[in-house]
C-alpha positions in Angstrom: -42.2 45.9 -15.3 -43.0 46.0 -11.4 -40.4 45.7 -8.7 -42.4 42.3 -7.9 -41.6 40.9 -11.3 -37.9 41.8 -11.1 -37.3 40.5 -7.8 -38.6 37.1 -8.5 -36.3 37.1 -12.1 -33.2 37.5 -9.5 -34.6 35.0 -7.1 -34.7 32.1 -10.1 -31.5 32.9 -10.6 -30.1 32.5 -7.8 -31.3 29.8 -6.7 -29.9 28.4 -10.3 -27.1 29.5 -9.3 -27.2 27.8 -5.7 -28.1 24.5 -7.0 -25.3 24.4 -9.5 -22.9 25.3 -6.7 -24.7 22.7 -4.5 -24.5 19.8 -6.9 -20.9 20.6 -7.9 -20.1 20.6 -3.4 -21.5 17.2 -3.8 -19.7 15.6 -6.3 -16.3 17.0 -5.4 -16.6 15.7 -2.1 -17.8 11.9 -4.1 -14.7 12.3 -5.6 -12.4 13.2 -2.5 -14.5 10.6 -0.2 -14.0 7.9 -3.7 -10.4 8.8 -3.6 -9.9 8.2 0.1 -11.3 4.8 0.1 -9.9 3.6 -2.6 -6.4 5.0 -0.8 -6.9 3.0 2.3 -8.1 0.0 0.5 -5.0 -0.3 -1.7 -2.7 0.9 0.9 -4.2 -1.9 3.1 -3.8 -4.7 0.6 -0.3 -3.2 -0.4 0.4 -3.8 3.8 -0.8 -7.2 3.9 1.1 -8.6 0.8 3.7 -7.5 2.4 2.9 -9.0 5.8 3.0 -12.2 4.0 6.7 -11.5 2.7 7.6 -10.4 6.7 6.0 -14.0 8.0 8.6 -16.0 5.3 11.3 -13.6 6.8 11.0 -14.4 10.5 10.6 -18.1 9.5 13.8 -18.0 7.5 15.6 -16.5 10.3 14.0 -18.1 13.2 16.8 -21.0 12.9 20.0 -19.0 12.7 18.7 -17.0 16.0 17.7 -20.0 18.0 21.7 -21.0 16.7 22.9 -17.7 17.8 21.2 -17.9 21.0 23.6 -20.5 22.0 26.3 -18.6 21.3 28.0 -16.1 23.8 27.7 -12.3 23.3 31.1 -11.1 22.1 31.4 -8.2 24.9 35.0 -6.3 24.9 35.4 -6.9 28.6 34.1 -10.7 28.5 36.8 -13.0 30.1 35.4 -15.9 28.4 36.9 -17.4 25.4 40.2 -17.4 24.0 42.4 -14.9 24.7 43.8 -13.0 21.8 41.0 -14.8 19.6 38.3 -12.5 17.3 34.5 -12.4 18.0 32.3 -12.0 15.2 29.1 -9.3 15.5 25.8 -10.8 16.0 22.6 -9.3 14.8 20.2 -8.0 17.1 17.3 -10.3 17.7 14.7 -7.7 17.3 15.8 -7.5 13.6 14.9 -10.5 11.7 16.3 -8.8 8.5 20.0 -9.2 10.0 19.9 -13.0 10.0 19.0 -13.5 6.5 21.2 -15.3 4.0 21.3 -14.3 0.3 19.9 -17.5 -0.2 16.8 -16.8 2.0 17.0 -13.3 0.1 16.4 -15.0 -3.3 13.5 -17.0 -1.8 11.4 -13.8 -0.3 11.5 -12.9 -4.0 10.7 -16.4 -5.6 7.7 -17.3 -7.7 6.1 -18.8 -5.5 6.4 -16.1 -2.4 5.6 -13.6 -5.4 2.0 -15.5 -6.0 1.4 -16.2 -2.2 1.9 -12.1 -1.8 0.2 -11.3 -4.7 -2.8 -13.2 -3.9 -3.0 -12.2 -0.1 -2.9 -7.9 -1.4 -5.5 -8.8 -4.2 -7.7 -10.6 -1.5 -7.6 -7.5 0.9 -8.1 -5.3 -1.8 -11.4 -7.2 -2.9 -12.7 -7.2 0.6 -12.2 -3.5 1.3 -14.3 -2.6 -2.4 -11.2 -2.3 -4.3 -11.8 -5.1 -6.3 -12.5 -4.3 -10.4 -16.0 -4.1 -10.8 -16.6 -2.9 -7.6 -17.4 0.4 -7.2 -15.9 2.0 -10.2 -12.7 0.1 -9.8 -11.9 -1.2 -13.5 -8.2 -2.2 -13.3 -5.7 -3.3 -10.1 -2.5 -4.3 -10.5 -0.3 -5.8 -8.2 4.2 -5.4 -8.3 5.9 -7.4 -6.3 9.3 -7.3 -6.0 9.1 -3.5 -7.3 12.5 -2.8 -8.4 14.1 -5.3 -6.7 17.7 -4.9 -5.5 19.2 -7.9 -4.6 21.8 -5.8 -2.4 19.3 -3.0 -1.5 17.8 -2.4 2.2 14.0 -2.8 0.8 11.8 -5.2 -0.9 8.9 -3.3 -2.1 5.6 -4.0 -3.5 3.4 -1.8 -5.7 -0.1 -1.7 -6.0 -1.9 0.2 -8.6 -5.7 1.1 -9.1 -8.0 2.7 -11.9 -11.3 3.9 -10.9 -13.7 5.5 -13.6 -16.8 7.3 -11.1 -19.6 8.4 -12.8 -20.9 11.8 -11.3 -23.2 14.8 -12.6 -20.6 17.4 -14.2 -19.1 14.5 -16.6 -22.4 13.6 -18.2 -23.0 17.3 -18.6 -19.5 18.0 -20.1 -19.6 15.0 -22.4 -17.5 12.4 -20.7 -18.4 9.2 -19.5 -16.9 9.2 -15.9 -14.2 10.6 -13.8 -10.7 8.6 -14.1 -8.9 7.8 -10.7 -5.6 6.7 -10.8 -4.0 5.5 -6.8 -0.7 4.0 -6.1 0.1 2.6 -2.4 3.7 1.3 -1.7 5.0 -0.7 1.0 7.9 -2.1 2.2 10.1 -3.9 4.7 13.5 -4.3 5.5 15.6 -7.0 3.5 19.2 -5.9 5.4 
């Protein structure tokens, strides 16, 4: 066998071997660029449900700080008042969280603040693809209160996504598709 004959042998094979390498570069980054979306999508939807929860929150407490408003800041030095009498704390007005009763607690977990949540983070995720059926997305799942506390300092909500992609390798290896499993979190302040 000639030199000529050999050296076109090695050049098949490498260029087997460059494709293969190729085509696996391109579905790993599918994969990571899959994964990232589906990341932001979820966390998105995960921050709007709970936008909806922070809207109730300031509305709830918008009355007791117009009330406190009214009220006199109890300062130390103040010579205001009644001497000898007590002064009670008041919340700062940049944290709506602080004026809440337990009563307006129980209602930013209620049915119907759960559904209006719920609906809002299922609504973001279908407009940002994350919707099942949409691009490989086959299940989302939305948990809100996640493990509430009723004297904790968070309300949560969960979000949860499966993803099946279909790419090269898993047809070759016998599978179907890849399974993607995502979680985003969020929360806000309850005290």
């Amino acid at each position: 066998m000639s030199r000529r004959g050999q050296i076109i042998v090695v050049v098949a094979i490498l260029l087997m071997v460059v494709l293969l390498m190729l085509a696996v570069a391109v579905d790993v980054g599918r994969l990571f660029i899959e994964r990232g979306r589906l990341e932001r999508a979820v966390q998105a939807a995960a921050d709007a449900g709970v936008g909806i929860v922070a809207e109730r929150m300031v509305t709830l407490a918008i009355p007791r700080l117009t009330e406190g408003a009214g009220r006199p800041a109890c300062l130390p030095d103040a010579d205001y008042g009644t001497p000898g009498a007590s002064c009670t704390a008041t919340p700062s007005p940049n944290r709506a969280e602080q004026w809440l009763t337990d009563a307006d607690r129980a209602e930013l977990v209620a049915a119907p603040l759960q559904t209006q949540a719920a609906a809002e983070a299922l609504a973001y995720a279908a407009s940002n693809g994350a919707a099942p059926g949409v691009g490989g997305v086959v299940g989302l799942e939305v948990e809100y209160p996640d493990g509430y506390d009723p004297h904790g300092a968070t309300l949560k909500m969960r979000i949860s996504v499966r993803a099946a992609l279909n790419i090269l390798f898993t047809e070759l290896l016998g599978q179907d598709a890849v399974d993607l499993g995502i979680e985003a979190l969020s929360e806000i302040r309850q005290r």
